[in-house]
C-alpha positions as CSV (number, residue, x, y, z in Angstrom):
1,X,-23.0,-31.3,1.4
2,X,-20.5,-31.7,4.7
3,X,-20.7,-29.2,7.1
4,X,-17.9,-27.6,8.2
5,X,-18.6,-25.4,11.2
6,X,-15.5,-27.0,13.9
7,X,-13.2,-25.8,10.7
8,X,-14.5,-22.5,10.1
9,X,-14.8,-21.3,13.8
10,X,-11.6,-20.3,14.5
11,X,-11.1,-18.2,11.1
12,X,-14.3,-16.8,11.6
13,X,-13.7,-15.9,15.3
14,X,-10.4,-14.7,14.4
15,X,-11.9,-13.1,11.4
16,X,-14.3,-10.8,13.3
17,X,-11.3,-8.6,14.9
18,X,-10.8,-5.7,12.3
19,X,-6.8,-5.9,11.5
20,X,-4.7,-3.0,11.6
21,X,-4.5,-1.6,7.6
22,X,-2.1,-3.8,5.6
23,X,-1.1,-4.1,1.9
24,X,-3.1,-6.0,-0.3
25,X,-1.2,-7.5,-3.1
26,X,-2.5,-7.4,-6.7
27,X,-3.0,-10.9,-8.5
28,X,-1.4,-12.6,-11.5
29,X,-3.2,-14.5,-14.1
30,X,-3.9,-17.5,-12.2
31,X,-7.2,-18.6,-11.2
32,X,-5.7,-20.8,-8.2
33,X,-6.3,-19.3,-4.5
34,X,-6.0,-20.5,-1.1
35,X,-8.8,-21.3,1.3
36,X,-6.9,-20.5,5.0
37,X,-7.6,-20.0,8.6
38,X,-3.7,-19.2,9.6
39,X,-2.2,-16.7,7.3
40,X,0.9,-18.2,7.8
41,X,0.1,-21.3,5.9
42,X,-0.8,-19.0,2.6
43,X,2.8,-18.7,1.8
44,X,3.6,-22.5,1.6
45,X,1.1,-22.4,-0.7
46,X,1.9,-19.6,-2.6
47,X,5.6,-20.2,-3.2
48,X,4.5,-22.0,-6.1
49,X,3.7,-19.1,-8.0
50,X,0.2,-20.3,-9.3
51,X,-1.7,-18.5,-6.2
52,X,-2.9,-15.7,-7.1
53,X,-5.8,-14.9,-4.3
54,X,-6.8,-15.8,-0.6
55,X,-9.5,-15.5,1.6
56,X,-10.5,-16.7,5.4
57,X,-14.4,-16.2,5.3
58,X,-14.1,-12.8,6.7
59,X,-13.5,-9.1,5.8
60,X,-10.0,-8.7,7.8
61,X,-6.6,-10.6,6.4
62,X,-5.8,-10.9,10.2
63,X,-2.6,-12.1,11.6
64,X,0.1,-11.0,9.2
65,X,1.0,-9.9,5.5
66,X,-0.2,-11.5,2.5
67,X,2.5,-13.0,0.2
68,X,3.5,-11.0,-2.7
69,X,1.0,-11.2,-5.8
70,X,-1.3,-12.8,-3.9
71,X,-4.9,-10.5,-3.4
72,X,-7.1,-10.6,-0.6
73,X,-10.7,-10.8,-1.5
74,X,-13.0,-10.0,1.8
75,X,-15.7,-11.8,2.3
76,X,-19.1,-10.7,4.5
77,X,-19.5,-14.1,6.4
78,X,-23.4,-13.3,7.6
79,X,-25.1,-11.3,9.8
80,X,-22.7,-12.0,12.7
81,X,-20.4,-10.0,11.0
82,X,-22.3,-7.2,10.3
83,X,-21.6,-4.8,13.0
84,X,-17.9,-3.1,12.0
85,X,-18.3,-4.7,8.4
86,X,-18.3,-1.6,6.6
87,X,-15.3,0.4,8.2
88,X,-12.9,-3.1,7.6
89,X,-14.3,-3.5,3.5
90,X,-13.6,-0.2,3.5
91,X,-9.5,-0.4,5.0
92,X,-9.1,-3.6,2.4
93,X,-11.0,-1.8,-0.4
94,X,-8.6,1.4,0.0
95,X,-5.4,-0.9,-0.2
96,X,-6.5,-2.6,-3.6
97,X,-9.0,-5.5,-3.3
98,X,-10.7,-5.8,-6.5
99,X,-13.9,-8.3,-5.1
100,X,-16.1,-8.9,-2.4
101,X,-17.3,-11.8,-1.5
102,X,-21.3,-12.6,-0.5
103,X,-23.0,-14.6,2.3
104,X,-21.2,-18.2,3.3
105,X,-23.8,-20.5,2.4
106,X,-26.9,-19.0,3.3
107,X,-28.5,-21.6,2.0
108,X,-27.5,-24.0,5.1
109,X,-29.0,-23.7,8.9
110,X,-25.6,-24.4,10.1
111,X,-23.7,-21.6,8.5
112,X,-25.2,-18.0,6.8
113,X,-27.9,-19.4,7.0
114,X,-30.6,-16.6,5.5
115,X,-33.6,-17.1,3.3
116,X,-33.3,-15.8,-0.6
117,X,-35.4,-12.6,0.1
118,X,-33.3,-11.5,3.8
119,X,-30.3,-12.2,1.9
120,X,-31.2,-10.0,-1.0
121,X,-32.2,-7.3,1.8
122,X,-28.8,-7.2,3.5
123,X,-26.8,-7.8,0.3
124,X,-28.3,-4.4,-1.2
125,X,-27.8,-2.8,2.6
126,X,-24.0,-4.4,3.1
127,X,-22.4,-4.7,-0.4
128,X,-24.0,-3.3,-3.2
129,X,-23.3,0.5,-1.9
130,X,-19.6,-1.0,-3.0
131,X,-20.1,-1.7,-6.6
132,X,-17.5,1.0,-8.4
133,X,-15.5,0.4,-5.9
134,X,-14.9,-3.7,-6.2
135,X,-16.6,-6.3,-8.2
136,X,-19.7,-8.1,-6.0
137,X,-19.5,-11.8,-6.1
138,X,-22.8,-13.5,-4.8
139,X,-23.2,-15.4,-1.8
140,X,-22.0,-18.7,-2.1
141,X,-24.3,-21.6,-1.8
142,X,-24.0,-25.4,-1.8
143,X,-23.8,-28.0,-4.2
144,X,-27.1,-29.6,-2.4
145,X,-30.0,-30.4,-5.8
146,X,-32.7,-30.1,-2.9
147,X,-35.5,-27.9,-4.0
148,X,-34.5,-24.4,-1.9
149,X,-30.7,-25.2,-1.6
150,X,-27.8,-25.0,-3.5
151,X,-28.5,-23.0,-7.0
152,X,-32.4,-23.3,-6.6
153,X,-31.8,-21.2,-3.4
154,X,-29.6,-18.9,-5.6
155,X,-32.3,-18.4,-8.3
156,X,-34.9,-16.9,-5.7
157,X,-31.7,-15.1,-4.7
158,X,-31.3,-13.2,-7.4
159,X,-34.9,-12.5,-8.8
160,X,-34.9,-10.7,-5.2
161,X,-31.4,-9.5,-5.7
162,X,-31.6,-8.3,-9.8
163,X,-30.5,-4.9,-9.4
164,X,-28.0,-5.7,-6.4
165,X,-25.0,-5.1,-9.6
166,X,-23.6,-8.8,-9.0
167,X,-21.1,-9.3,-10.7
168,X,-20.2,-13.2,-10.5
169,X,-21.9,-16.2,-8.8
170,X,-19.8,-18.1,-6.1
171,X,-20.9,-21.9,-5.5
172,X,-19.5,-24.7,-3.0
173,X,-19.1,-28.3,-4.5
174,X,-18.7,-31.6,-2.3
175,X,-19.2,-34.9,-3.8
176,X,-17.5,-38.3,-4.9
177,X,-16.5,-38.0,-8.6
178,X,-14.7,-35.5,-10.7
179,X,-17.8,-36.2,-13.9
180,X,-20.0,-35.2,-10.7
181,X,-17.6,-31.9,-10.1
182,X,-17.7,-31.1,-13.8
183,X,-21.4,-31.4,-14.3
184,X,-22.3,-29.3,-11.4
185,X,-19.3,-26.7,-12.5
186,X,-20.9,-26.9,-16.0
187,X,-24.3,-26.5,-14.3
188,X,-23.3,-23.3,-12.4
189,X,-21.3,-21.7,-15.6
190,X,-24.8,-22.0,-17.5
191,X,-27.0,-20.5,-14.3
192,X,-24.6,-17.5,-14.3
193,X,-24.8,-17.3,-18.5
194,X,-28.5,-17.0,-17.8
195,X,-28.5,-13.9,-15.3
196,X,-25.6,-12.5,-17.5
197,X,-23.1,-12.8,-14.9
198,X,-19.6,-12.9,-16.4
199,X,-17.7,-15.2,-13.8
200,X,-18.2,-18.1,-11.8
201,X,-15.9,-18.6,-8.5
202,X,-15.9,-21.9,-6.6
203,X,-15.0,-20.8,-3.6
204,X,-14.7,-24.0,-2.2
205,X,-14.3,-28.0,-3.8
206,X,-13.4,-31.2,-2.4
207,X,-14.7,-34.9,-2.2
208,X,-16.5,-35.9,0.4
209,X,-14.3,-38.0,1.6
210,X,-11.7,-34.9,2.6
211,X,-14.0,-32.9,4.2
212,X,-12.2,-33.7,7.1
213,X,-8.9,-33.7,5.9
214,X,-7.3,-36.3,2.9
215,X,-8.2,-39.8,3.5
216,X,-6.4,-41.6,0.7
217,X,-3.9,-39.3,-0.8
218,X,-3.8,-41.1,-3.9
219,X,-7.2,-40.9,-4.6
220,X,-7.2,-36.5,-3.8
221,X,-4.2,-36.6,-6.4
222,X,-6.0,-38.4,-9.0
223,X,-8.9,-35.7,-8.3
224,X,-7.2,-32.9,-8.4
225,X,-5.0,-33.8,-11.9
226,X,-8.5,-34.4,-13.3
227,X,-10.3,-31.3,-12.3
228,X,-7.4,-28.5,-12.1
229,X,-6.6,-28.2,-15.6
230,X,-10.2,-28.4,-16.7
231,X,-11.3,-25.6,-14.4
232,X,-8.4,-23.6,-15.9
233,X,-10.1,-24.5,-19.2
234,X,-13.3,-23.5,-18.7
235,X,-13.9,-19.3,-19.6
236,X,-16.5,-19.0,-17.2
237,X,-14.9,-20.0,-14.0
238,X,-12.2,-17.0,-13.1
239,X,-11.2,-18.1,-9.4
240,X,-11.4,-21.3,-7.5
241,X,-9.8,-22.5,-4.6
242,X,-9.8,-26.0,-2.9
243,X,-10.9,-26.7,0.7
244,X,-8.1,-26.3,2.3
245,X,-5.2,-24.3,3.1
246,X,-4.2,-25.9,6.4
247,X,-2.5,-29.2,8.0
248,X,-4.0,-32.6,6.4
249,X,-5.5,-30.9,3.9
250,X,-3.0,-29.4,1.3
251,X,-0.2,-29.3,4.1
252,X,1.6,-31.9,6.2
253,X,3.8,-30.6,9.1
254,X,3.6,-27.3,7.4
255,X,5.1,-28.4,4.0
256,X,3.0,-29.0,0.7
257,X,2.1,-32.6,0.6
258,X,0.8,-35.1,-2.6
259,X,-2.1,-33.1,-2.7
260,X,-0.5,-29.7,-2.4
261,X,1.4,-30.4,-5.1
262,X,-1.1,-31.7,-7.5
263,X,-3.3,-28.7,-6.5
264,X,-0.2,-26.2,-7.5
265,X,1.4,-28.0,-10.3
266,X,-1.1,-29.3,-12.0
């Protein structure tokens, strides 16, 4: 598993401001969201029509309006963001978010970085008093097989965390294959079957190789032809969203490039 933490400071710095109150939009049918740190760049994405969700790591949409049909699911990034967390779920709640969205990978020292019983504690304390009011996605956790990461972390998790009214496990995924995407997707679908959780959300996919950006357009293309249809397949996974929303990623000079268009059309 990459780390990420030079591309997730500046939307979880900008992130930590609460926004002034702003329309959420409700979703369509897709499963296809966007991962972004500039709002502005959700709307490139979006014009496709297959977007249907976005989220920045934090609990405020900060910086401007969502597109039209596309939802903004908060997310509580980890006990940084605690203080002020409740009053800005609330302001995104009351304008029609349907989710929240756990911890970002707890299961890492570089980011949420909590252990499965702490994160249980503030999960009851910070979003399960919401349940009613939105579904609860779990925190997300790596793709890591090491014994205590990735969905061995999640299983202490969620023995600590039964009653916590989860509604859906969220899971990262960074590797070199799309059989190695699949298997782990397959893998999560069956680990949330087996704690009766009715959706899966991978909240965050790439190959390794793009972690910092595409390397070899051809060979994120080829990825993302493979693996987008399949997700939309698969019952068990409702929402996905590929890392990233932003320039090198699925942009170039603020413009969907090969891999924004795979992502969208495919």
């Amino acid at each position: 598993m990459v780390c990420f933490t030079k591309l997730f400071t500046a939307g979880i710095v900008a992130t930590a401001a609460i926004a002034a109150p702003v329309e959420v939009k409700r979703t369509t049918s897709s499963k296809r969201g966007a991962a972004y740190n500039d709002i502005s760049t959700v709307s490139t994405l979006s014009n496709s029509g297959v977007i249907s969700w976005a989220y920045n790591w934090g609990g405020s949409i900060y910086g401007g309006d969502m597109p039209t049909n596309v939802e903004f699911i908060p997310m509580l990034w980890g006990a940084k963001d605690f203080g002020g967390w409740i009053t800005t779920v609330e302001t995104i709640l009351a304008k029609g978010s349907n989710y929240i969205l756990g911890f970002n990978e707890p299961d890492m020292s570089s980011q949420a970085n909590m252990s499965p019983s702490d994160a249980a504690g503030y999960y009851k304390q910070y979003i399960t008093p919401f349940a009613g009011k939105a579904k609860l996605i779990s925190p997300a956790v790596t793709s890591s097989t090491d014994s205590g990461l990735g969905l061995s972390w999640f299983e202490s998790f969620i023995g600590s965390c039964s009653d916590c009214k989860i509604s859906g496990l969220a899971v990262h995924w960074y590797g070199n294959t799309a059989d190695e995407f699949k298997s782990f997707v397959t893998k999560a679908i069956d680990t949330a079957n087996t704690h009766n959780l009715s959706e899966v959300w991978i909240t965050e996919f790439a190959l390794s190789a793009d972690a910092n950006g595409s390397s070899d357009f051809a060979t994120t293309v080829a990825f993302l032809k493979e693996v987008v249809p399949w997700l939309d397949s698969q019952s068990g996974v409702t929402r996905y969203s590929y890392f990233m929303c932003a320039e090198k990623y699925l942009l170039t000079d603020k413009a969907l490039n090969e891999a924004g268009h795979a992502y969208t059309s495919s």
